[in-house]
C-alpha positions in Angstrom: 18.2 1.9 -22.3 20.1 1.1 -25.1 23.5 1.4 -23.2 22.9 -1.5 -21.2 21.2 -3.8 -24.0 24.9 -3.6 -25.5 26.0 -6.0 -23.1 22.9 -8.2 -23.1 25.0 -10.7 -25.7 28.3 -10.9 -23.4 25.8 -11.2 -20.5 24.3 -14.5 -21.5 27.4 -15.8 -22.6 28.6 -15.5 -19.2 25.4 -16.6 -17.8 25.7 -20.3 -20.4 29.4 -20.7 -19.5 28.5 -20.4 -15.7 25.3 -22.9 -15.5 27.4 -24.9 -17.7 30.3 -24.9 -15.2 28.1 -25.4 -12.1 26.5 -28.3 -14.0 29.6 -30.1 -14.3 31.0 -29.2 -10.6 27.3 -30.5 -9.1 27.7 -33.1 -11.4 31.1 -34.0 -10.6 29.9 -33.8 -6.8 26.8 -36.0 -6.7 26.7 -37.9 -9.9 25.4 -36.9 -13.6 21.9 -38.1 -13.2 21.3 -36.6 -9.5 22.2 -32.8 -11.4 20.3 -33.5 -14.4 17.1 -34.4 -11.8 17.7 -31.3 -9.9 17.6 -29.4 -13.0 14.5 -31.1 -14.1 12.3 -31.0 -10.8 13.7 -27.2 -10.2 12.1 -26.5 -13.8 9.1 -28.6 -13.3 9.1 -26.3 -9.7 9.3 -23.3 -11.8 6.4 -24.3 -14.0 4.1 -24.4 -11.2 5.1 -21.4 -9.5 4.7 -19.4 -12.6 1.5 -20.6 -12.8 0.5 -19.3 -9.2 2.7 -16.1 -9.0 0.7 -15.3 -12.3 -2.9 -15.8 -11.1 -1.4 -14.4 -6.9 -0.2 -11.1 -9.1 -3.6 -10.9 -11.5 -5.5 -11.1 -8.1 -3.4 -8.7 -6.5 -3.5 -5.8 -9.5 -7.8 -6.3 -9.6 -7.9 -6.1 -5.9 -5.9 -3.1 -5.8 -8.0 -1.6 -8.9 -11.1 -2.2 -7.3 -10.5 -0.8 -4.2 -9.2 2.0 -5.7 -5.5 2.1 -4.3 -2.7 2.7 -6.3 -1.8 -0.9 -8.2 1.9 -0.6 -8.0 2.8 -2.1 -4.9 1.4 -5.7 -6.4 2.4 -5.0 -9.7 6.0 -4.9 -8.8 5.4 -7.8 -6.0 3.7 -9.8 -9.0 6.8 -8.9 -11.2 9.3 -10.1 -8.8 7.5 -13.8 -8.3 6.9 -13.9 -11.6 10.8 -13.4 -12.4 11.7 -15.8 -9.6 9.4 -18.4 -11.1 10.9 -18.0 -14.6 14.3 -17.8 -13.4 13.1 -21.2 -11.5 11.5 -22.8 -14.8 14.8 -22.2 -17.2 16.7 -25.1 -16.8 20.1 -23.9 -15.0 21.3 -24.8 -11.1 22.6 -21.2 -11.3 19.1 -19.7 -12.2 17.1 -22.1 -10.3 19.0 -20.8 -7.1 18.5 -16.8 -8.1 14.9 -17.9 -9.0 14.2 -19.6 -5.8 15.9 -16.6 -3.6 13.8 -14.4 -5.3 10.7 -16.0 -3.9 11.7 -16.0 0.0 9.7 -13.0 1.2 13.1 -10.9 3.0 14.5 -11.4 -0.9 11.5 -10.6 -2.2 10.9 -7.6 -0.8 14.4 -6.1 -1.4 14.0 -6.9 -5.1 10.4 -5.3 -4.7 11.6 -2.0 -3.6 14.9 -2.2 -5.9 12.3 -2.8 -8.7 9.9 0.0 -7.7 13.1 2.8 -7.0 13.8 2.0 -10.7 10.4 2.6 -12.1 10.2 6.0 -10.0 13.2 7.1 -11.6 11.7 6.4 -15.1 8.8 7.8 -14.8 7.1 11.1 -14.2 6.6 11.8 -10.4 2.9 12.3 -11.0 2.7 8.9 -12.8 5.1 7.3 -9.8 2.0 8.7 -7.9 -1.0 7.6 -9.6 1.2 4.1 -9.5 2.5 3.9 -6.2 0.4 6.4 -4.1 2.1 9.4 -2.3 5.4 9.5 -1.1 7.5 9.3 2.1 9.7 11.7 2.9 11.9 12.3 5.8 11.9 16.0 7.4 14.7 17.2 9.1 13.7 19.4 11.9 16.1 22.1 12.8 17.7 25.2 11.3 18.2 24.9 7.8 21.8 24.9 6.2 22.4 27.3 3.7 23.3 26.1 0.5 26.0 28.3 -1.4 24.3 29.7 -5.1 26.8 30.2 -7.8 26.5 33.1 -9.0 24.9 33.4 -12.6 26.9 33.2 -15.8 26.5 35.7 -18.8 25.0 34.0 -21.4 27.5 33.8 -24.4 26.7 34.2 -28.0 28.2 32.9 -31.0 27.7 35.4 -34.3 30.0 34.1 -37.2 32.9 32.7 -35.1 32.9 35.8 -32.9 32.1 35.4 -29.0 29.8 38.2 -27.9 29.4 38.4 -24.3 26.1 40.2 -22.7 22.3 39.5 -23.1 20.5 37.3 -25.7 17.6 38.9 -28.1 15.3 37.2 -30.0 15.1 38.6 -33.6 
């Protein structure tokens, strides 16, 4: 985790020098004032939609809960309108278009499976489980390939700088 919060500071510097250059290309384009109201209404679009993808995920997680399924399905859905709406509501052409992609439902549900393949790879598979309910898996019918088994190594161990091949005992 910490690996990739290294970057975080170069990230958004990229980020601000790109909305910064799109601003000024749209701007260039259509006029100043038509880019700084498409920044403003995409925000005040954002705003909203935070607002409903918020209450559309909190309905979605009780239902879920109360029915007794497993929640994750609409908590990752939730998470990926709820990012879509922020990225929407942060004034930026560039963000506002990511934002906006992430809430047409093909996008959406790429970024929902993306988003739930992550959190099955950091969790336990019995909490991916109790999450996301059982998993599917694809069989293969036919004969099964034989997988080659290296053979087993003889544990080494160290005593005072000297190797000393053979078995290891517990004193």
């Amino acid at each position: 985790m910490r690996r990739g919060l290294r970057f975080a500071p170069l990230a958004m510097l990229v980020a601000v020098v790109l909305e910064l250059a799109v601003f000024v290309l749209v701007g260039r384009a259509v006029g100043f004032g038509v880019a700084v109201l498409l920044v403003f209404a995409a925000s005040l679009l954002g705003l909203v939609l935070l607002r409903r993808e918020g209450t559309r995920a909190w309905r979605g997680f009780r239902a879920a809960a109360q029915s007794g399924q497993p929640p994750g399905r609409q908590v990752t859905d939730g998470l990926v309108g709820l990012s879509g709406a922020l990225l929407l509501a942060v004034p930026g052409l560039v963000s506002g278009v990511v934002g906006l992609l992430l809430l047409v439902p093909p996008v959406r549900l790429l970024a929902r499976r993306g988003a739930q393949r992550a959190a099955e790879r950091r969790v336990s598979s019995m909490v991916a489980g109790d999450l996301f309910g059982p998993r599917r898996v694809r069989v293969r019918r036919g004969a099964p390939q034989p997988t080659p088994r290296p053979e087993p190594e003889q544990p080494v161990v160290v005593d005072g700088g000297r190797a000393i091949e053979g078995e290891i005992v517990d004193r």
